[in-house]
C-alpha positions in Angstrom: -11.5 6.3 -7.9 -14.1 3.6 -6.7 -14.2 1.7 -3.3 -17.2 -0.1 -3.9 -15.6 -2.9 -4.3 -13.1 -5.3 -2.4 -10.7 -4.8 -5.5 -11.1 -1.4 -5.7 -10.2 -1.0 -2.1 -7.4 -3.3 -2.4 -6.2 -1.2 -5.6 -6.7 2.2 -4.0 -5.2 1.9 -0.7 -2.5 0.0 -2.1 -1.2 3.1 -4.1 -2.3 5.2 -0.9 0.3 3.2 1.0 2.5 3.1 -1.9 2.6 7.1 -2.3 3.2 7.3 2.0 5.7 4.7 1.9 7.7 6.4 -1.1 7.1 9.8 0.7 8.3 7.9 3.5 12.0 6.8 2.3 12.4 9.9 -0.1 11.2 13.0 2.0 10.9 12.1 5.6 14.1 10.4 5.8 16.1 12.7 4.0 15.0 15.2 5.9 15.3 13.6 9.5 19.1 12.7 9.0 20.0 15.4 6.5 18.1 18.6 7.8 17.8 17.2 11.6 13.7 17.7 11.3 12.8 14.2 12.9 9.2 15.1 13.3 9.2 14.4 9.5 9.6 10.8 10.3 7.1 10.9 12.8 4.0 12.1 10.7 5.0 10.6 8.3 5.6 7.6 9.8 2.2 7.6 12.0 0.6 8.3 8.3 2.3 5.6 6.6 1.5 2.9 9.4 -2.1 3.5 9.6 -2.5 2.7 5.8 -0.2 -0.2 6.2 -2.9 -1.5 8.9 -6.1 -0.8 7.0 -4.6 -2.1 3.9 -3.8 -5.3 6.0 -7.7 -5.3 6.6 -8.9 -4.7 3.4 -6.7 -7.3 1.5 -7.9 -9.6 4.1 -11.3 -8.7 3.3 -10.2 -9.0 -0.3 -9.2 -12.3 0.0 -12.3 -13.8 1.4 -15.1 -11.8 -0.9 -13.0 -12.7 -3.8 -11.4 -16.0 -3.4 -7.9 -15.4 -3.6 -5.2 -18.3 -3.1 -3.3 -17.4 0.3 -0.2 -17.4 -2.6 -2.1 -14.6 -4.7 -2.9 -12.1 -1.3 0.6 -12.9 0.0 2.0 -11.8 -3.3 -0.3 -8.3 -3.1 0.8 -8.6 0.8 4.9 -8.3 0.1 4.8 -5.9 -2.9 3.6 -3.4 -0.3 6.8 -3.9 1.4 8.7 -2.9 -1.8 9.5 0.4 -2.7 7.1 1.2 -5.9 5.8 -2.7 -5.7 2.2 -1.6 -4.9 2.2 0.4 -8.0 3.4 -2.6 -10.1 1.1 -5.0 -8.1 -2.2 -2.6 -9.1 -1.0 -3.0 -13.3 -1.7 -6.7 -12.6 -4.6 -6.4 -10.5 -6.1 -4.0 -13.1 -5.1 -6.3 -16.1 -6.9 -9.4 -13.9 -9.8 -7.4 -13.4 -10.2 -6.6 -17.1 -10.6 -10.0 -18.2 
């Protein structure tokens, strides 16, 4: 796991956020409305929005060091919103980086 560069960042804390946001809906949730712990919610949640925001930094960065449409980071920018879409997004970042 590299970060040297803006893709690898972009890759990386895209299945960082991915993993918090999927930890999010199935464990945190679940367990704030079923089991009554809503401090769950509330790490998890703080976790999961701090990614968010330095993800939102480093595709921006992204963008700029690597020329991307505003199309092509939009599309990285809404997958993160998707339940597993970050980890679908990365298998075409990874394929784009290969050739």
């Amino acid at each position: 796991m590299s970060l040297r560069t803006p893709l690898d960042r972009v890759r990386t804390l895209g299945k960082a956020e991915g993993v918090s946001y999927l930890v999010l809906l199935g464990i945190a949730m679940p367990l704030k409305y079923a089991a009554g712990m809503p401090m769950a919610v509330k790490v998890v949640g703080w976790a999961h929005g701090a990614l968010f925001v330095v993800f939102g930094f480093v595709l921006l960065q992204a963008m700029f060091a690597l020329k991307w449409s505003l199309g092509k980071a939009a599309m990285v920018f809404i997958a993160t919103l998707i339940p597993f879409g970050p980890f679908v997004i990365d298998g075409r970042l990874l394929r784009e980086a290969e050739e």
